[in-house]
N, C-alpha and C positions, 0 to 999 in steps of 0.2 A: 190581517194576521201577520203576526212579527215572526219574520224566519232568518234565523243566524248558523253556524256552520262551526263545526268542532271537527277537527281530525286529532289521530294521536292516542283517544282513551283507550283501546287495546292495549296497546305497545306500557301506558301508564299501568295499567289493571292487572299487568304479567311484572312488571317491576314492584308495584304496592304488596306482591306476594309474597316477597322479599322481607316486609318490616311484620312484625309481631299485627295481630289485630285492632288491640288499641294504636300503635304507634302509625300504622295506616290510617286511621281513621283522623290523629291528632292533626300528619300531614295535610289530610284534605281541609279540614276545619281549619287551620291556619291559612290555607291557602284561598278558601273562599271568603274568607272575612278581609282577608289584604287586598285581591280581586275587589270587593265589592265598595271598598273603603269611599272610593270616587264617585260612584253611585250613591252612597249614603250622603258624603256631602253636598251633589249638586242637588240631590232633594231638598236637603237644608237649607239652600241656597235659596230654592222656585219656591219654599213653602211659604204660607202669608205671614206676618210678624201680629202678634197682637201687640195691645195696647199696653199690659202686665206681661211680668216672666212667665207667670204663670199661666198664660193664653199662650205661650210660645208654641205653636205645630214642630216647628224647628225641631225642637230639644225632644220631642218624644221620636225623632224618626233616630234609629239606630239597627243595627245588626246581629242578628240571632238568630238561636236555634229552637228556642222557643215562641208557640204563639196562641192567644187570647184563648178562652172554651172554646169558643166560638169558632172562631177561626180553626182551629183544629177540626171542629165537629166535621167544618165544611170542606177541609183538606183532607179528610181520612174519607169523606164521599168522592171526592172529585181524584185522588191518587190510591183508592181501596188497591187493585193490585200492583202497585208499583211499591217496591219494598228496598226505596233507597238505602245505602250505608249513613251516608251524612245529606244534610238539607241543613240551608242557613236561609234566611229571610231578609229582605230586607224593605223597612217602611216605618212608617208611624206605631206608635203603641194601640191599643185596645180602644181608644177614644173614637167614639161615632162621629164625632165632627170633625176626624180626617176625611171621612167617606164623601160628610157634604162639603168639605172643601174643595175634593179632589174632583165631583162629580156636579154639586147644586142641589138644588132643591127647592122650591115654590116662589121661597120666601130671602132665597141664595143663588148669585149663577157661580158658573164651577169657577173654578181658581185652581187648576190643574200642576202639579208639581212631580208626582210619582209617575204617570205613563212620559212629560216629558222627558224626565229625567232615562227612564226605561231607554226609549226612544235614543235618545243619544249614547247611554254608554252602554248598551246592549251587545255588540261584538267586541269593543274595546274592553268591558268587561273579562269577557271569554277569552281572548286577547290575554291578558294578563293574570287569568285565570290557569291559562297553559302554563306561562311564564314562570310562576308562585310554585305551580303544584313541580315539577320538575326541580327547584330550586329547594322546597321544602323535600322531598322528597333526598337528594341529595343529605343535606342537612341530618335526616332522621337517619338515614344510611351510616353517614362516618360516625354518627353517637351511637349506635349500632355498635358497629365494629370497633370504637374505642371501650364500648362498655364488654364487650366478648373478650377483648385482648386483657383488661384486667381482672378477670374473673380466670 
């Protein structure tokens, strides 16, 4: 069981009251997608190469806020009362033969990319996570108060 450590998000959640609802939320979303950018690429990096572009694992791993039917179906069971503002994702697209990459299967042994990657930037993620969202945060504050002062 992977266990990492946040301090701070109170102190964040009494200042994000500060920006309009959307502008809150745009903060967090820019800040988790800069957060996770490092994560995204060292998956890139562990994933297998195929033999075409088009077999590339690589190029389907990217960062978002959207994910598969499927993936949803099984995220809306496993987070039913967690009623986050923002969620961003990050892994492979929709393709089942991430899953036997990352895990095997009979006929395949794993070739693991996503848990190592986890594994490694897991707090340094979080890490810069803090870093972004306070920095973004800022940012959305002075367009704030520069769009107030000309109105």
């Amino acid at each position: 069981m992977a266990t990492v450590k946040i301090a701070g998000l109170k102190e964040l959640e009494r200042e994000l009251e500060k920006l309009s609802k959307a502008a809150g939320k745009s903060v967090l979303r820019r800040s988790l997608k800069k957060a996770a950018t490092p994560m995204k690429d060292l998956m890139q990096d562990l994933a297998p190469r195929g033999d075409t572009a088009s077999d590339d694992l690589a190029d389907s791993i990217a960062i978002g806020s959207k994910l598969s039917k499927r993936q949803a179906g099984l995220h809306r069971k496993m987070f039913r009362d967690d009623r986050a503002a923002v969620e961003m994702f990050v892994g492979p697209g929709p393709d089942p033969a991430a899953w036997n990459q990352e895990f095997g299967n009979v006929h395949h042994g794993a070739q693991p990319f996503a848990r190592p990657a986890w594994d490694q930037e897991a707090q340094p993620t979080l890490d810069r996570l803090g870093r972004h969202l306070w920095d973004e945060f800022d940012k959305s504050l002075q367009r704030a108060k520069r769009k107030a002062a000309k109105e």
